[in-house]
C-alpha positions in Angstrom: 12.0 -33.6 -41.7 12.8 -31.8 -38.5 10.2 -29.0 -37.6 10.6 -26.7 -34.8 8.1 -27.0 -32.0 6.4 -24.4 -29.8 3.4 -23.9 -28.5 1.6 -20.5 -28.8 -1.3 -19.8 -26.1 -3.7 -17.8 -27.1 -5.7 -15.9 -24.4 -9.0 -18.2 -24.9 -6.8 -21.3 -24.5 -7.7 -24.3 -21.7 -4.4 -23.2 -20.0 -6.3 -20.5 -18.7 -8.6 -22.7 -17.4 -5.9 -24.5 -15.5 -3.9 -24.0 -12.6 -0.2 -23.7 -13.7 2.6 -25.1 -11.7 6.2 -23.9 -11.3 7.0 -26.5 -8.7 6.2 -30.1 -9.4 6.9 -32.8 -6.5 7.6 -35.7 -8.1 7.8 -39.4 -6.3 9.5 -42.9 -7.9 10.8 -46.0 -6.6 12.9 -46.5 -10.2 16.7 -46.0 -10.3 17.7 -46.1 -14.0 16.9 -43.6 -16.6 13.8 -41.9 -15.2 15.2 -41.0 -12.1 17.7 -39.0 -14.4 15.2 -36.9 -16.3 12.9 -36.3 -13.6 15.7 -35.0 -11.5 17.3 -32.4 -14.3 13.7 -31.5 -15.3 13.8 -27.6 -14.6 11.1 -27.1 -11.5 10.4 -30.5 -10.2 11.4 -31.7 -6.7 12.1 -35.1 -5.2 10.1 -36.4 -2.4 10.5 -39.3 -0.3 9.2 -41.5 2.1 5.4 -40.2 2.8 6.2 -36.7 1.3 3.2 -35.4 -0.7 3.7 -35.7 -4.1 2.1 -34.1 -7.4 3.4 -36.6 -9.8 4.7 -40.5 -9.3 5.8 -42.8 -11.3 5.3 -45.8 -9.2 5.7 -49.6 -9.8 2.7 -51.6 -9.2 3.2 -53.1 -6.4 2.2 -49.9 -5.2 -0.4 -49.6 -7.1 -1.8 -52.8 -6.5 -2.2 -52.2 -2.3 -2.8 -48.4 -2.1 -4.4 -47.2 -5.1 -7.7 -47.8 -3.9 -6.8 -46.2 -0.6 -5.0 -42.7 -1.7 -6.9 -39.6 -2.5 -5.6 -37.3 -5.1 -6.0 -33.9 -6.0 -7.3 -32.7 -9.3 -3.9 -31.8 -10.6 -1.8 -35.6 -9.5 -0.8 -37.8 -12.5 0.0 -41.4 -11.4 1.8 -43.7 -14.3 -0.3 -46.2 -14.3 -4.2 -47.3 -14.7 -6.1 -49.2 -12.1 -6.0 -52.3 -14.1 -3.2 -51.7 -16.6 -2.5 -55.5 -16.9 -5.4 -56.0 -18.8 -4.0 -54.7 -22.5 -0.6 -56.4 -21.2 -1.3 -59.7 -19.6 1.4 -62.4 -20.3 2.8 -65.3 -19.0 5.9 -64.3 -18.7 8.5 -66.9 -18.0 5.6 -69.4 -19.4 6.0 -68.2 -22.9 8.2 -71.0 -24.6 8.1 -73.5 -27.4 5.9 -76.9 -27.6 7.1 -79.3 -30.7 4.1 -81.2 -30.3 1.1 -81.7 -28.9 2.1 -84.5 -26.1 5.0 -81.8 -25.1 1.7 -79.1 -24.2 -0.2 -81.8 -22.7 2.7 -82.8 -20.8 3.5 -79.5 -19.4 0.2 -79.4 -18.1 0.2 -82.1 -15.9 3.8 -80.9 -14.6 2.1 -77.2 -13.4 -1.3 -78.5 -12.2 -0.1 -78.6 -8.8 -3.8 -78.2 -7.4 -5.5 -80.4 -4.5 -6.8 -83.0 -5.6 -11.2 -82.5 -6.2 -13.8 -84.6 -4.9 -14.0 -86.2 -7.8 -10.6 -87.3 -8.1 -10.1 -88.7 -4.1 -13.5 -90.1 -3.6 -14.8 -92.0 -6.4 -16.7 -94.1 -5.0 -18.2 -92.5 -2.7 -22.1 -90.6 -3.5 -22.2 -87.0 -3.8 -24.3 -84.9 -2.4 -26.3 -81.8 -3.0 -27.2 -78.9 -0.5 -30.5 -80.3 0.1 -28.8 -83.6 1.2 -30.3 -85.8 -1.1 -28.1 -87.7 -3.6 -26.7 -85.8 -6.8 -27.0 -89.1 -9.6 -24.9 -86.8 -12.0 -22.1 -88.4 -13.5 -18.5 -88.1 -13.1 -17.6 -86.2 -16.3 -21.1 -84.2 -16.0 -19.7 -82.9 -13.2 -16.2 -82.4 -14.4 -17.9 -79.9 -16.7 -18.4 -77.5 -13.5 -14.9 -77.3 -12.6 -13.0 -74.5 -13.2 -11.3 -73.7 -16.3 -8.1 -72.2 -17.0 -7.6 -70.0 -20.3 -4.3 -70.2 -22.1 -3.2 -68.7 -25.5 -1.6 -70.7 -27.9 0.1 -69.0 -31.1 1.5 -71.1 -33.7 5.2 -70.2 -34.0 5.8 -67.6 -36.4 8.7 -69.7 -39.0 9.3 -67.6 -41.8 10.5 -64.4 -39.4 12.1 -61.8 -41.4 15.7 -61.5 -41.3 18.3 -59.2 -41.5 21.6 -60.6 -41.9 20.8 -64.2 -41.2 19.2 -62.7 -37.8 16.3 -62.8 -36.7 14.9 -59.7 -34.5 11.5 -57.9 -33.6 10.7 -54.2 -32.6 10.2 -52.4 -29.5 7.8 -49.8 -30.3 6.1 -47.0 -27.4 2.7 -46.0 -26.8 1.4 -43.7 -24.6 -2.0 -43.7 -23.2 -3.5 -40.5 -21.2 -7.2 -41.4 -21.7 -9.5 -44.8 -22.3 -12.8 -43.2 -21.7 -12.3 -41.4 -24.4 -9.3 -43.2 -26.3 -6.3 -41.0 -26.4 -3.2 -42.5 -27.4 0.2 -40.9 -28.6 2.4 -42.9 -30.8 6.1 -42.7 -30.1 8.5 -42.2 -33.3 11.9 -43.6 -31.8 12.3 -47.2 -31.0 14.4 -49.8 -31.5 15.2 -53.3 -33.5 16.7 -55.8 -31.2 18.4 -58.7 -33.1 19.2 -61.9 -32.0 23.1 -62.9 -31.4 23.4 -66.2 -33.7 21.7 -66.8 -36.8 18.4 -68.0 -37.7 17.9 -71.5 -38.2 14.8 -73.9 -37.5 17.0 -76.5 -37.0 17.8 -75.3 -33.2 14.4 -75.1 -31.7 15.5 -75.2 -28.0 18.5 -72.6 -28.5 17.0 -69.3 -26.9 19.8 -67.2 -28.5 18.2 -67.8 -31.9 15.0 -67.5 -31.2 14.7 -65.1 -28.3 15.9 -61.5 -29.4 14.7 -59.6 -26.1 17.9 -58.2 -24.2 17.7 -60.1 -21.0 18.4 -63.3 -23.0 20.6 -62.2 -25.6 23.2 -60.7 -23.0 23.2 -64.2 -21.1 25.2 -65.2 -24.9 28.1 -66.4 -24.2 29.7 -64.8 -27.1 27.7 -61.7 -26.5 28.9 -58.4 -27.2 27.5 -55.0 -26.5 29.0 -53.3 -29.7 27.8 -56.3 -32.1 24.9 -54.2 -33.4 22.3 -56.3 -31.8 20.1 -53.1 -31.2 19.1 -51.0 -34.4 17.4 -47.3 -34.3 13.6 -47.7 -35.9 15.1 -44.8 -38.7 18.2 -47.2 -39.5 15.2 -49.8 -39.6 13.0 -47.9 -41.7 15.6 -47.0 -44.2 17.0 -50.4 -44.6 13.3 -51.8 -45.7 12.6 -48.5 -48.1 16.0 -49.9 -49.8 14.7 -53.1 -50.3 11.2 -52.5 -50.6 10.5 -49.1 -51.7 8.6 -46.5 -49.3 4.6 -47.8 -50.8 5.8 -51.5 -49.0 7.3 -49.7 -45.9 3.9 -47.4 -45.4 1.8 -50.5 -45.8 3.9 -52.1 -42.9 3.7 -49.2 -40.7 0.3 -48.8 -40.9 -0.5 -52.3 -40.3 1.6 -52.0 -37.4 -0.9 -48.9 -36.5 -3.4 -51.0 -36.2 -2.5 -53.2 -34.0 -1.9 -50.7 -31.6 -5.4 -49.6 -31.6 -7.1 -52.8 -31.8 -5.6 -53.9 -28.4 -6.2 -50.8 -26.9 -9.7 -50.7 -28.0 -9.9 -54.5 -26.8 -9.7 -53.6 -23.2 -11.2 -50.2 -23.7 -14.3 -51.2 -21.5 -13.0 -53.0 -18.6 -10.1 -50.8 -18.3 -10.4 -48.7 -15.5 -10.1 -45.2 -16.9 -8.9 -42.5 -14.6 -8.2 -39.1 -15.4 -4.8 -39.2 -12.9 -3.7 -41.8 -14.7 -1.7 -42.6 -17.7 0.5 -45.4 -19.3 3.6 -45.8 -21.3 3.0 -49.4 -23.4 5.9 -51.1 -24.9 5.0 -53.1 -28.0 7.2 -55.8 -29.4 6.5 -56.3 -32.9 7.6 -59.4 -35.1 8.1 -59.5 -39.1 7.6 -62.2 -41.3 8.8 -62.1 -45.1 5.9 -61.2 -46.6 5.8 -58.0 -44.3 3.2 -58.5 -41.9 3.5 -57.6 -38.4 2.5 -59.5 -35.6 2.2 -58.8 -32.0 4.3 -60.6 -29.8 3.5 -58.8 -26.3 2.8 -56.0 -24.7 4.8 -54.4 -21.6 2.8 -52.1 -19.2 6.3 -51.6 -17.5 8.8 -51.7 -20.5 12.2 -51.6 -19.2 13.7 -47.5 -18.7 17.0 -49.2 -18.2 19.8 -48.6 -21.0 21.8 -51.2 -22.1 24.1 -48.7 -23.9 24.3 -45.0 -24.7 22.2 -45.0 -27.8 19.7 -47.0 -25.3 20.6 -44.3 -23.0 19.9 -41.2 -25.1 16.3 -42.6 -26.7 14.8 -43.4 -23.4 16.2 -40.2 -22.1 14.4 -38.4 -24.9 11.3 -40.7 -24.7 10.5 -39.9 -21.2 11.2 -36.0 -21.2 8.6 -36.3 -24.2 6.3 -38.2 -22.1 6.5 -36.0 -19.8 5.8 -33.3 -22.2 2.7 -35.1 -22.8 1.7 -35.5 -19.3 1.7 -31.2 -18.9 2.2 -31.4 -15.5 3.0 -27.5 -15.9 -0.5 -27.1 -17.9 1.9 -25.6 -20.9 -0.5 -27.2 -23.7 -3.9 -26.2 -25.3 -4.7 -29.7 -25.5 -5.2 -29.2 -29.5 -1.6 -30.5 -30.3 -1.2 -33.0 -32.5 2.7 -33.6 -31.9 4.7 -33.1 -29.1 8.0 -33.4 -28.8 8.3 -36.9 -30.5 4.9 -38.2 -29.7 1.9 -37.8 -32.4 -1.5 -38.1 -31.3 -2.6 -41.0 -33.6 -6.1 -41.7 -31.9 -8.4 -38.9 -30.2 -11.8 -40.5 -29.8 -11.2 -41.3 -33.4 -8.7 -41.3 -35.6 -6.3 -38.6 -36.1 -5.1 -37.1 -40.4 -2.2 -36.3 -41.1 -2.3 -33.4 -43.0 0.6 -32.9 -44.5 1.5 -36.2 -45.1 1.6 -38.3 -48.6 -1.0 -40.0 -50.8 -3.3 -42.4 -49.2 -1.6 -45.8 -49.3 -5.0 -47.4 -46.7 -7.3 -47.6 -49.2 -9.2 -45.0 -47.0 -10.0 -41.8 -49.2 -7.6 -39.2 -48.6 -7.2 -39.9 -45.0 -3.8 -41.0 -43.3 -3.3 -41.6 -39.9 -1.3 -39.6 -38.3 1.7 -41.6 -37.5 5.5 -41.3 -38.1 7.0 -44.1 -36.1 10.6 -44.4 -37.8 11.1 -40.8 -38.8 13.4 -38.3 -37.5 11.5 -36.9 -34.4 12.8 -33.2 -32.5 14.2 -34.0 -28.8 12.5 -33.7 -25.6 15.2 -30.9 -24.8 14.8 -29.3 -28.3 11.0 -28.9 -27.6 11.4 -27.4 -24.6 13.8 -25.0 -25.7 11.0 -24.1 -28.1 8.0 -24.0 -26.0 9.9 -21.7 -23.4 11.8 -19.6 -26.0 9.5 -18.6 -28.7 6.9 -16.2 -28.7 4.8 -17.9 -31.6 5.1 -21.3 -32.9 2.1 -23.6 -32.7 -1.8 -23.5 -34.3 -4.5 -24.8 -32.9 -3.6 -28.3 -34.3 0.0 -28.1 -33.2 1.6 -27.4 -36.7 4.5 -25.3 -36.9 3.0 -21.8 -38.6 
């Protein structure tokens, strides 16, 4: 259900305590959707080159060679933490399928590409310690002191669920403003993205069938924008609640909730937590067909670029949210549990929802407060709200 939002201040609110801004001077080197919404957001400026800026949402290149070296003010927000990769390391092009074990140990004498140890070019000659006298250690003793490379393995998932013959997983956002404490919004928009030929375990090596991310699925040759390879998490969450019934679907989605907060909690302690900082995660879930999520990866940079105008009009709205979140204007009391169509679902802790349905966790009468799949009010709707209205808003961000 769609409730209107506003935020009502009262006079012993933390906006008081902070400076408000009418002119924001925002920076980014990205020229697809954000650049639209941050240049129609009412009372925020471009700046270029070495302009000073309040806000940037930088790539991290950036990040990586000046962060260290740029002094910002108390009010700056920067879009990304000092070590962001941590919750959202990945191989990247090395994520691909091994058949058997021979094919892994294969590939791993293909990418060794290192210069060759002592061990390996001299083995016949003594070795020697600091001290100079001999080291009588043997050769695979000290093969035990080399260094050792980590890599993840993940049995392929094979019984993916499917939704007409396809097979598809979800792209799910989640936004970060704090580690030290956790603070993490929960994004209710999203998106299925389906694969273009049907499932089959037949045709391993064919990436159309078992890759669904756009960047391979538009390389199809048969691919075509308007074949419904993208569904809305609402169509998603309606077509399961058919099939399943709501208890099944709740289950999932708090499963799904989960995950979230595990891997944030993860890297809670070697993340780098800095109040000027904050991060928009995109999570790529996958299904199996008992209902069971599992997490495929986790973006720290999820693509901002459409691919058509549904994709256009949900990253639109997810980023004037996010930016609703951010409060570069210091609008909020910082007691809101929704904004826009974020909900706070972890606050040092996690968050009820107190107007939501029976307790479906096995946790008391607690439920998280999560949505993800529900009809969510636009970025442009809540700011309508929060300028318009003279009331709106509690202390815990429920409509009154």
């Amino acid at each position: 259900q769609r409730v209107p939002a506003a935020v009502w201040f009262g006079p012993n609110s933390c906006r008081d305590r902070r400076e408000q801004r009418t002119l924001i001077r925002f920076k980014t080197t990205l020229m697809n959707t954000l650049m639209d919404v941050l240049r129609h957001r009412p009372g925020w400026v471009e700046v270029k080159d070495e302009g000073e800026w309040d806000f940037y949402w930088c790539d991290v290149s950036w990040l990586r060679e000046n962060f260290d070296h740029t002094y910002m003010d108390e009010h700056v927000r920067i879009s990304h933490f000092r070590n962001h990769y941590e919750v959202a390391r990945s191989q990247g092009k090395g994520i691909f399928l091994f058949r058997r074990l021979k094919d892994i140990m294969d590939w791993r004498k293909g990418t060794s590409g290192k210069k060759p140890t002592g061990v390996e070019t001299q083995p016949a000659r003594a070795n020697m310690n600091p001290s100079g006298s001999h080291d009588t250690r043997s050769s695979d003793d000290q093969k035990d002191d080399l260094p050792v490379e980590n890599y993840v393995a993940q049995r392929y998932v094979e019984n993916p669920y499917l939704i007409g013959g396809r097979k598809f997983d979800l792209r799910v956002y989640v936004l970060v403003m704090s580690y030290i404490p956790l603070r993490a919004w929960l994004y209710r928009d999203g998106f299925a993205r389906f694969s273009n030929t049907r499932f089959t375990l037949n045709s391993i090596d064919d990436h159309y069938v078992h890759l669904t991310n756009v960047a391979v699925q538009k390389t199809s040759p048969d691919y075509h924008l308007k074949k419904g390879c993208k569904w809305m998490l609402q169509r998603f969450r309606q077509y399961l609640a058919s099939k399943h019934g709501p208890k099944a679907v709740e289950t999932l989605f708090s499963d799904m909730d989960n995950i979230f907060i595990k891997s944030l909690q993860s890297v809670q302690k070697v993340i780098i937590s800095d109040k000027h900082c904050f991060e928009l995660y995109g999570y790529d879930i996958l299904i199996d067909q008992d209902l069971k999520p599992w997490l495929l990866e986790v973006n720290a940079s999820p693509s901002l670029t459409a691919s058509s105008q549904e994709d256009y009009e949900l990253k639109t709205c997810l980023l004037e949210d996010t930016l609703h979140v951010v409060d570069m204007e210091a609008r909020l009391t910082g007691k809101e549990k929704r904004v826009g169509g974020f909900d706070l679902m972890w606050n040092d802790g996690p968050v009820s929802r107190e107007d939501g349905p029976s307790d479906l966790s096995g946790m008391g009468n607690f439920v998280t407060n999560t949505h993800l799949g529900t009809l969510s009010q636009t970025g442009s709707e809540w700011e309508r709200n929060i300028i318009g209205s003279g009331g709106g808003l509690g202390p815990l961000g429920r409509a009154v």
